[in-house]
MARFI-757873 format. One record per residue (C-alpha): residue number from 0; x, y, z. Coordinates in nm, 4 decimals, padded with zeros to 6 digits. Example, Ala and Ser with C-alpha at 12.3 -4.5 7.8 and 13.67 -1.06 7.14 Angstrom:
! residues 2
 pos       c1       c2       c3
   0  01.2300 -00.4500  00.7800
   1  01.3670 -00.1060  00.7140
END
This chain:
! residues 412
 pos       c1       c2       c3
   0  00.0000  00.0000  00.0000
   1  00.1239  00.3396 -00.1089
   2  00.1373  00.5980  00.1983
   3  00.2505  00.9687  00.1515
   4  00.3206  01.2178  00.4371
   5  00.2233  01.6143  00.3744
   6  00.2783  01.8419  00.6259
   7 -00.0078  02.1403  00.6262
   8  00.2085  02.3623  00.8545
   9  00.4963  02.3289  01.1337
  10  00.7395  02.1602  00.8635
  11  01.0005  02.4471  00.7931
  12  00.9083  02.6217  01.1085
  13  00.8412  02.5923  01.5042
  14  00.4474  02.5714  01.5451
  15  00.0911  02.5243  01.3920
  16  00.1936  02.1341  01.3075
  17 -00.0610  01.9666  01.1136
  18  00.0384  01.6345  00.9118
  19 -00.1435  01.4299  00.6454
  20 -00.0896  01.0623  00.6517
  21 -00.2291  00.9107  00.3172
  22 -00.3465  00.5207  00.2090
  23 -00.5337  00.3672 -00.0191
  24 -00.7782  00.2653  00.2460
  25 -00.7770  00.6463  00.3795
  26 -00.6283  00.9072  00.5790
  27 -00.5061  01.0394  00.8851
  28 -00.4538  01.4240  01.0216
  29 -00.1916  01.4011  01.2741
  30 -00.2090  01.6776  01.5407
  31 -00.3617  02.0339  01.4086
  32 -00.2286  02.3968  01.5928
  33 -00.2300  02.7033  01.5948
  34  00.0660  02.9348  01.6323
  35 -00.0713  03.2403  01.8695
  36  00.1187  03.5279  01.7366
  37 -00.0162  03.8622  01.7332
  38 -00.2204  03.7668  01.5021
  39 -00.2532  03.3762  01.5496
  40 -00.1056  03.1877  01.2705
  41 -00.2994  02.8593  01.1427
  42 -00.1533  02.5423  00.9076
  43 -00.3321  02.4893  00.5649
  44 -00.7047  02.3817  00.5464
  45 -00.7312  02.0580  00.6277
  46 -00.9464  01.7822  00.4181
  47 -01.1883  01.5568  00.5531
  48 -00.9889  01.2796  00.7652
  49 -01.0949  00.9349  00.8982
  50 -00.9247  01.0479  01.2690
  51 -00.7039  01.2864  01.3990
  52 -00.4192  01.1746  01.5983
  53 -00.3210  01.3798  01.8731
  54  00.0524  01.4004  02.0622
  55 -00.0539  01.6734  02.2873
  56 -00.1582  01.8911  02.4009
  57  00.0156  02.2414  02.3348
  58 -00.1400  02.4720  02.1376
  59  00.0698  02.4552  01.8348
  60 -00.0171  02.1419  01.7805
  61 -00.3786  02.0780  01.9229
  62 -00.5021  02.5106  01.8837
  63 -00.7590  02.3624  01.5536
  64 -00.8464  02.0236  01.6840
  65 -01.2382  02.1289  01.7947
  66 -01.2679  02.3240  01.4086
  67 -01.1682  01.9384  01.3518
  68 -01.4142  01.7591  01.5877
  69 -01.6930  01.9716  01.4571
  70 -01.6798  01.8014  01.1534
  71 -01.7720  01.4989  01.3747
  72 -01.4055  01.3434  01.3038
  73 -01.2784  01.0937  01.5969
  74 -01.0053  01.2905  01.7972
  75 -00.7412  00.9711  01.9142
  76 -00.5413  01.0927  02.2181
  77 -00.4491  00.9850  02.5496
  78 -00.7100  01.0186  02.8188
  79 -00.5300  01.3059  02.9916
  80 -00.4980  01.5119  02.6712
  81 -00.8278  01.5328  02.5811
  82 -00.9060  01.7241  02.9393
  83 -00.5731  01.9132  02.8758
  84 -00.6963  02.0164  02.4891
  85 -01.0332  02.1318  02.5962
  86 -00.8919  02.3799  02.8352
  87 -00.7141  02.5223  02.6072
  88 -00.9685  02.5539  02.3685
  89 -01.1716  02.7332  02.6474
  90 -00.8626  03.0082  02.6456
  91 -00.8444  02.9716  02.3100
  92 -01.2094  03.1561  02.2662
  93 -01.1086  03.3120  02.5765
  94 -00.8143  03.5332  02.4040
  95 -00.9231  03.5961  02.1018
  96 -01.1938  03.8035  02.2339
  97 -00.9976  03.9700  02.4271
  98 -00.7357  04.0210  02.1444
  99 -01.0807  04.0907  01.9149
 100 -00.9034  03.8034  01.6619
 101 -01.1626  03.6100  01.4736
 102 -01.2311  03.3103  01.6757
 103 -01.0323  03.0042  01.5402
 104 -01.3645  02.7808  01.6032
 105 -01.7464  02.8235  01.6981
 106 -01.7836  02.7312  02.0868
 107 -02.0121  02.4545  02.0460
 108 -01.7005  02.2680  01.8663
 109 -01.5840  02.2606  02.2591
 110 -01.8729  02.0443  02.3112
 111 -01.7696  01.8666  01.9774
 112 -01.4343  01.7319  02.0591
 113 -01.5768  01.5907  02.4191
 114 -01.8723  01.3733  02.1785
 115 -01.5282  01.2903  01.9401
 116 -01.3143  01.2258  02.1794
 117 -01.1710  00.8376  02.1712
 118 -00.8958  00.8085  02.4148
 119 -00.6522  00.5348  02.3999
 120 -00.3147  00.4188  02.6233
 121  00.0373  00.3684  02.4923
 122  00.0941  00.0269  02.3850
 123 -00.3076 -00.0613  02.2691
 124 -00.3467 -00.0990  01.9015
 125 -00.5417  00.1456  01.7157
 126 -00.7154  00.0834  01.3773
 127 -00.8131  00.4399  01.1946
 128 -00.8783  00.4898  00.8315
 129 -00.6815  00.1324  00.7053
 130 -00.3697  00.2238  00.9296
 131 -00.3046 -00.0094  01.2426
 132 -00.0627  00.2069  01.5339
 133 -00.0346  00.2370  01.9120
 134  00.1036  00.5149  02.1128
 135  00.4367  00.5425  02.2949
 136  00.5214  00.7517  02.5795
 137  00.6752  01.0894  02.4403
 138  00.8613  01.2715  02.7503
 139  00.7605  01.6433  02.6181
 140  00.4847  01.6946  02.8803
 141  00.2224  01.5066  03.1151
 142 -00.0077  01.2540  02.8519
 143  00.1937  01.3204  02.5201
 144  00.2651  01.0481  02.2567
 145  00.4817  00.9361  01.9435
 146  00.2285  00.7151  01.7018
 147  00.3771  00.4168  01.5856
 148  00.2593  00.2412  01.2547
 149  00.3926 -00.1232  01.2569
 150  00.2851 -00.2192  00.9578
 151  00.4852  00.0855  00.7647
 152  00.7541  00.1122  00.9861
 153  00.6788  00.4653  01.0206
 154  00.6977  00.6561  01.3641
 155  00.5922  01.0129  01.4060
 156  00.7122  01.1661  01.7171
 157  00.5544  01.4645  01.8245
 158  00.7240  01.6531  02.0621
 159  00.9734  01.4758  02.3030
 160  01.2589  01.4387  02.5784
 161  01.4717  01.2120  02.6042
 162  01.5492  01.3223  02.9681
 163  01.3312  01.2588  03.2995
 164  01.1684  01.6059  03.4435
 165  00.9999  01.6233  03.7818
 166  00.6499  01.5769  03.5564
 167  00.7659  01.2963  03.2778
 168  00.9553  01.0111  03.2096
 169  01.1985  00.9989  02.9635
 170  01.1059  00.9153  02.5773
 171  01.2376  00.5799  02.4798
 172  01.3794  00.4775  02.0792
 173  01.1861  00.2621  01.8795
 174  01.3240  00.0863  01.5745
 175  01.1029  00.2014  01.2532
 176  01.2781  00.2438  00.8986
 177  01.1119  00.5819  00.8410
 178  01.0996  00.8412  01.1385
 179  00.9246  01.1915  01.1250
 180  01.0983  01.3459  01.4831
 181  01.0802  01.7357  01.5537
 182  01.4083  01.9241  01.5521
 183  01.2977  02.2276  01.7472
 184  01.6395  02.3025  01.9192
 185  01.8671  02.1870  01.6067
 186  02.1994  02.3235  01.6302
 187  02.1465  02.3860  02.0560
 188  02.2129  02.1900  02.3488
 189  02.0645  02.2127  02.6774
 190  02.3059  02.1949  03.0120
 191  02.2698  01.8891  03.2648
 192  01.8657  01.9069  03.3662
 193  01.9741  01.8686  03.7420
 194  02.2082  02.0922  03.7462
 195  02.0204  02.3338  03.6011
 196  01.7202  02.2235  03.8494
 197  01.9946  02.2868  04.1236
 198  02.1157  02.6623  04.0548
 199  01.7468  02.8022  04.0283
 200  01.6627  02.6721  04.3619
 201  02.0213  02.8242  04.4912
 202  01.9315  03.1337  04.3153
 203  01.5496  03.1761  04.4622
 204  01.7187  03.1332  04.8108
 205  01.9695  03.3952  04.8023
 206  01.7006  03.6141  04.6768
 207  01.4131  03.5380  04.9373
 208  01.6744  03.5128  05.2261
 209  01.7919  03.8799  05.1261
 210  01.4231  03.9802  05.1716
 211  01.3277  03.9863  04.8248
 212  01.0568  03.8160  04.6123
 213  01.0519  03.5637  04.2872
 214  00.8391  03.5813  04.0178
 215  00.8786  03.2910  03.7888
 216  00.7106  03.3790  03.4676
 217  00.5356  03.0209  03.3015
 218  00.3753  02.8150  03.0472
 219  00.0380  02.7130  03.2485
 220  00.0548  02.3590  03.1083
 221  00.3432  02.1582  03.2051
 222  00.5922  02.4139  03.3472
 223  00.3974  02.5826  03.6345
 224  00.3141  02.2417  03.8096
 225  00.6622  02.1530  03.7043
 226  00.8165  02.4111  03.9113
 227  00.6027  02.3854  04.1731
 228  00.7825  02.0845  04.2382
 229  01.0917  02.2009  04.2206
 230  01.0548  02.4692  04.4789
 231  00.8252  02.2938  04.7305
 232  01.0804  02.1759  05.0222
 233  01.2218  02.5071  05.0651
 234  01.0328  02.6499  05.2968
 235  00.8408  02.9498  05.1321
 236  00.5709  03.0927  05.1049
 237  00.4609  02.9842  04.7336
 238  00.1255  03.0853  04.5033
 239  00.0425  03.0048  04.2054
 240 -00.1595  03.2617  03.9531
 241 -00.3411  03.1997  03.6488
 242 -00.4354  02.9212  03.4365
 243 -00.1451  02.6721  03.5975
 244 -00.3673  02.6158  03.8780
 245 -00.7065  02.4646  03.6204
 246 -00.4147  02.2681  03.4578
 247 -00.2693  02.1036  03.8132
 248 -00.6574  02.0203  03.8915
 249 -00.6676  01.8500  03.5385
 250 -00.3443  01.6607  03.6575
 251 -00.4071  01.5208  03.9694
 252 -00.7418  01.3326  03.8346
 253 -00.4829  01.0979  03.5820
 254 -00.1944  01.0148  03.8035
 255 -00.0900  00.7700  03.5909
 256  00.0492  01.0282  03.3384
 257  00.2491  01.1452  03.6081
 258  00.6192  01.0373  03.6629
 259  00.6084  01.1275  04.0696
 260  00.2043  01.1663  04.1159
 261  00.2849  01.1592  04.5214
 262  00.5519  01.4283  04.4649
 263  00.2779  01.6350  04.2352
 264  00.0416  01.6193  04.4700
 265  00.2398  01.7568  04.7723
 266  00.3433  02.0325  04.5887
 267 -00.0053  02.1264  04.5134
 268 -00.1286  02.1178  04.8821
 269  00.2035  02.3438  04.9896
 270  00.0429  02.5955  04.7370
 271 -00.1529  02.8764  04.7622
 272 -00.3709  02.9211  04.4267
 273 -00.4911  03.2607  04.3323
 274 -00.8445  03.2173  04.2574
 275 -00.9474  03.5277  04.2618
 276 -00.8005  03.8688  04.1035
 277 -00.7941  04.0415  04.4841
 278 -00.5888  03.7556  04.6260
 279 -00.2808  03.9030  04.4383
 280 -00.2099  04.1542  04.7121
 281 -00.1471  03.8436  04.9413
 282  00.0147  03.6466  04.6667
 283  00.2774  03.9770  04.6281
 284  00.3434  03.9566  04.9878
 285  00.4563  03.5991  04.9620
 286  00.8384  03.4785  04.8872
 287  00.7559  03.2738  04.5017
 288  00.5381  03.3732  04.2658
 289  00.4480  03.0665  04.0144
 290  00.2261  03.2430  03.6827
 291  00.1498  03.3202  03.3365
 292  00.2292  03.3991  03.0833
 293  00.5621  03.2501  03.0286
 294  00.7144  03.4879  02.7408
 295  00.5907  03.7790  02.9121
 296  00.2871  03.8639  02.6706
 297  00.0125  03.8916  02.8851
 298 -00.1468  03.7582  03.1723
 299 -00.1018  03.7734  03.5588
 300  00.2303  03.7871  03.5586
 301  00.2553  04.1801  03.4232
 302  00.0457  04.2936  03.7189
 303  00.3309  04.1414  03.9540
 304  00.6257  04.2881  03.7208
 305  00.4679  04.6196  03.7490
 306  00.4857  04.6020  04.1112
 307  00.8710  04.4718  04.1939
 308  01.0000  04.6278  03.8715
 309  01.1671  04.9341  04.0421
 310  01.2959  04.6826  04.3199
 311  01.6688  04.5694  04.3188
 312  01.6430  04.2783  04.5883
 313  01.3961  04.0959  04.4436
 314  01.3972  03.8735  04.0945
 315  01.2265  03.7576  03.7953
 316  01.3653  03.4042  03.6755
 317  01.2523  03.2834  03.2752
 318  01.2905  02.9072  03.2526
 319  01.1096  02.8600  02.9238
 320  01.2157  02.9835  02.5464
 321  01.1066  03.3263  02.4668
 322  01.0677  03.3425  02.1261
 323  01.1738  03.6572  01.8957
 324  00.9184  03.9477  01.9286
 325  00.7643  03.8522  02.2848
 326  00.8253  04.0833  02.5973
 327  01.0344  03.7787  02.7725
 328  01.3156  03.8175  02.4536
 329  01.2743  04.2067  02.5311
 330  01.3647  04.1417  02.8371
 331  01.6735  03.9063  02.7892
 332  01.8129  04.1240  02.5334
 333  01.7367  04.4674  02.6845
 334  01.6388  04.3931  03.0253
 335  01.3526  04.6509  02.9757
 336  00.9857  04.5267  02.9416
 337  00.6125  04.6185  02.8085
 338  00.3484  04.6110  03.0891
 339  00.1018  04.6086  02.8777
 340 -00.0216  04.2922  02.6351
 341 -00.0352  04.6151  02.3237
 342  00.3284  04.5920  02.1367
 343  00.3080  04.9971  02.0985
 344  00.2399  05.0113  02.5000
 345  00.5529  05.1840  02.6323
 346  00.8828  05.0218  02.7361
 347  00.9652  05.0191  03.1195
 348  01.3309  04.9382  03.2970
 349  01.3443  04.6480  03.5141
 350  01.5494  04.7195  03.7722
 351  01.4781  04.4166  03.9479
 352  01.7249  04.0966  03.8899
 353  01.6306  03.8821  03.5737
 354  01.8317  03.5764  03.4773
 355  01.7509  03.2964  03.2363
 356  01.7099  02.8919  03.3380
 357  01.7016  02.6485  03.0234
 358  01.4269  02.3962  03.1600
 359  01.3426  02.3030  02.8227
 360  01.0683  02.0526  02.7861
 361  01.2318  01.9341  02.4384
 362  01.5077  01.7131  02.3375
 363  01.8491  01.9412  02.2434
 364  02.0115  01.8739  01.9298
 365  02.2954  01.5864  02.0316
 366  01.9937  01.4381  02.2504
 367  01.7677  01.4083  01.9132
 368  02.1012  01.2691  01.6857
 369  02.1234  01.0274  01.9595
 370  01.7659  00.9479  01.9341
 371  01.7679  00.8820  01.5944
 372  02.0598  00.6590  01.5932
 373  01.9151  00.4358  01.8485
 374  01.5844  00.4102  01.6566
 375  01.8184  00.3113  01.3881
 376  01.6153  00.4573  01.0730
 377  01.6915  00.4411  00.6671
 378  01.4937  00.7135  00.5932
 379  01.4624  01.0860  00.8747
 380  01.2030  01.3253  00.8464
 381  01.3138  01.6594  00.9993
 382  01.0088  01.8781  01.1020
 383  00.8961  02.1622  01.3978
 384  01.2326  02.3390  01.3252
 385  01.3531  02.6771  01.1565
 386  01.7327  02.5468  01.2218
 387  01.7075  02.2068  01.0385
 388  02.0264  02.2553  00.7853
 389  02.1996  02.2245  01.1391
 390  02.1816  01.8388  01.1557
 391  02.2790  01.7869  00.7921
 392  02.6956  01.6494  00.8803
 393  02.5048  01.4165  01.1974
 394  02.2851  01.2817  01.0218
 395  02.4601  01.2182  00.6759
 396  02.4254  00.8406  00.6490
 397  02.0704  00.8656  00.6406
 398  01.7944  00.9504  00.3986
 399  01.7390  01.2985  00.5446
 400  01.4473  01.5142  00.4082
 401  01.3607  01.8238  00.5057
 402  00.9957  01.8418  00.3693
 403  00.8284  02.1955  00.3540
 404  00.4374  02.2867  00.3947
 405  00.2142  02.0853  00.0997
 406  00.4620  01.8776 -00.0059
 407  00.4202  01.4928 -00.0104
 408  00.6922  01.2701  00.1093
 409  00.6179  00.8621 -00.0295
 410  00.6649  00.6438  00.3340
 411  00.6311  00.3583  00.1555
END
């Protein structure tokens, strides 16, 4: 049977995946995002599918999935990403009228993907539009998957790590001939995880035991509960803002997708959650301050920042990415900062302490050659990457193919 691969967005760049997996007995739409710039970005229209597989549950690649579900297509996921993909969609809506963007999807397609919804466990064969696969663990975040398809010897990965985190275990290789793996960090390593781990924690005590206060900018799914774990045997006073807190609730009813539930959960109940907007007086007098949005853009975390901006002792650590144009890569490159979510809003001096932690919740570029080697392909598809030229010399005795958007790669 003949099988193509076409990639409707997220190919030659980071974001708004969406992949076409063609038989003769039908077809499959693997994952479907959105990229939320200012204005969100979406992937090419997609056709009628027999099921859409989803990895996970981050926006870029599950943002379209209820536009999807609407058109009363299955939805294939683990059990915990389907709760974690409707709450997004719920901020989805919730932002764009805010922003005054066209919304991506009518609400009732909420409703939609919960009817659609088919959840599955790694390791239980699927059937879906003539293709047999099962799920394997991915490592990226809490209930995200690579799809395996036996009977092609095709695996598409998703997003992964390849390293345990406080939330996930560690992705593990599987031998395939053809392998579709993301290359977000091509041509950058990350530094030792723990050690890492080990000089934020250092660094939030010598602020907070100098009288100060830490604000820890986040992504609400995956990092917030991830350092709230990290931080919860020192001894502080710690709250969490924003939508972190509906994502930890989400959590702790599938343990199971949980590397350290027990350790999860105790984090949790040593937290103070900021449930409502006049709690954030209390929350500022605390020691750590655990909220969105992680680049800076919006969110809780400006109303903090505009508070302990003009004060030296206390600190505002990034852990995640900050992508070009956002106020977090303001920040790192001018240490100055917008207050506002409006780009025109004026520019402030931060003249609190700001320093950068790589807690990356993706595998770094000798971590995804390594990968690749010990899944032992013929044939590598490089996608979710702007930097994918860097792996050309690593991965030279391969079949390497660097597809871009609409363009149909033969898997067998």
């Amino acid at each position: 049977m003949s099988v193509s691969l076409t990639y409707l967005g997220g190919a030659s760049e980071v974001g708004r995946v969406g992949a076409l997996l063609e038989g003769s007995e039908g077809r499959l739409l693997m994952d479907y995002g959105l990229q939320p710039d200012d204005p969100p970005r979406y992937p090419l229209p997609a056709p009628d599918v027999d099921a859409l597989l989803l990895t996970h549950a981050h926006l870029d690649h599950c943002g379209l999935v209820p536009d999807i579900a609407s058109r009363g297509t299955p939805i294939v996921s683990t059990p915990v990403t389907g709760a974690l993909a409707e709450r997004m969609a719920q901020d989805t809506l919730r932002v764009s009228e805010i922003e005054n963007y066209p919304r991506p999807f009518h609400p009732t397609a909420i409703g939609d993907l919960n009817r659609n919804l088919q959840t599955s466990k790694p390791g239980k064969v699927e059937y879906r539009g003539g293709f047999e696969f099962k799920m394997h663990n991915a490592g990226h975040i809490p209930g995200a998957v690579m799809f395996d398809f036996p009977q092609h010897e095709f695996l598409f990965t998703g997003d992964i790590h390849t390293v345990d985190t406080q939330l996930t275990r560690a992705v593990k290789p599987k031998p395939c001939k053809t392998l579709a793996i993301e290359s977000t960090y091509g041509g950058r390593d990350h530094p030792d995880r723990k050690a890492v781990e080990s000089e934020l924690v250092d660094s939030i005590e010598d602020v907070v035991n100098s009288g100060g206060k830490v604000v820890l900018p986040s992504f609400g799914l995956g990092r917030s509960q991830e350092l709230l774990m990290i931080v919860r045997d020192l001894g502080f006073e710690v709250w969490l803002d924003g939508m972190g807190r509906d994502i930890a609730r989400i959590l702790q009813k599938y343990p199971g997708s949980i590397r350290d539930a027990k350790s999860m959960n105790r984090a949790f109940r040593e937290t103070n959650f900021v449930k409502y907007s006049r709690q954030r007086d209390a929350a500022f007098n605390g020691d750590i301050i655990v909220t969105t949005s992680g680049m800076l853009n919006g969110g809780p975390v400006l109303h903090y920042l505009s508070k302990l901006r003009k004060d030296p002792s206390s600190a505002v650590f990034l852990t995640g990415y900050q992508v070009s144009g956002t106020n977090g890569h303001l920040l790192q490159e001018t240490g100055k900062i917008r207050l506002d979510r409006d780009t025109n809003s004026p520019i402030f001096d931060l003249q609190c302490q700001s320093r950068s932690f790589d807690l990356s919740g993706h595998a770094g570029h000798s971590q995804i050659v390594d990968f690749i080697n010990k899944c032992s392909p013929e044939k590598v598809i490089l996608y979710h990457g702007d930097n994918r030229e860097a792996f050309a010399e690593d991965l030279s005795d391969y079949d390497l193919i660097l597809p871009i958007e609409n363009e149909s790669i033969m898997i067998d």
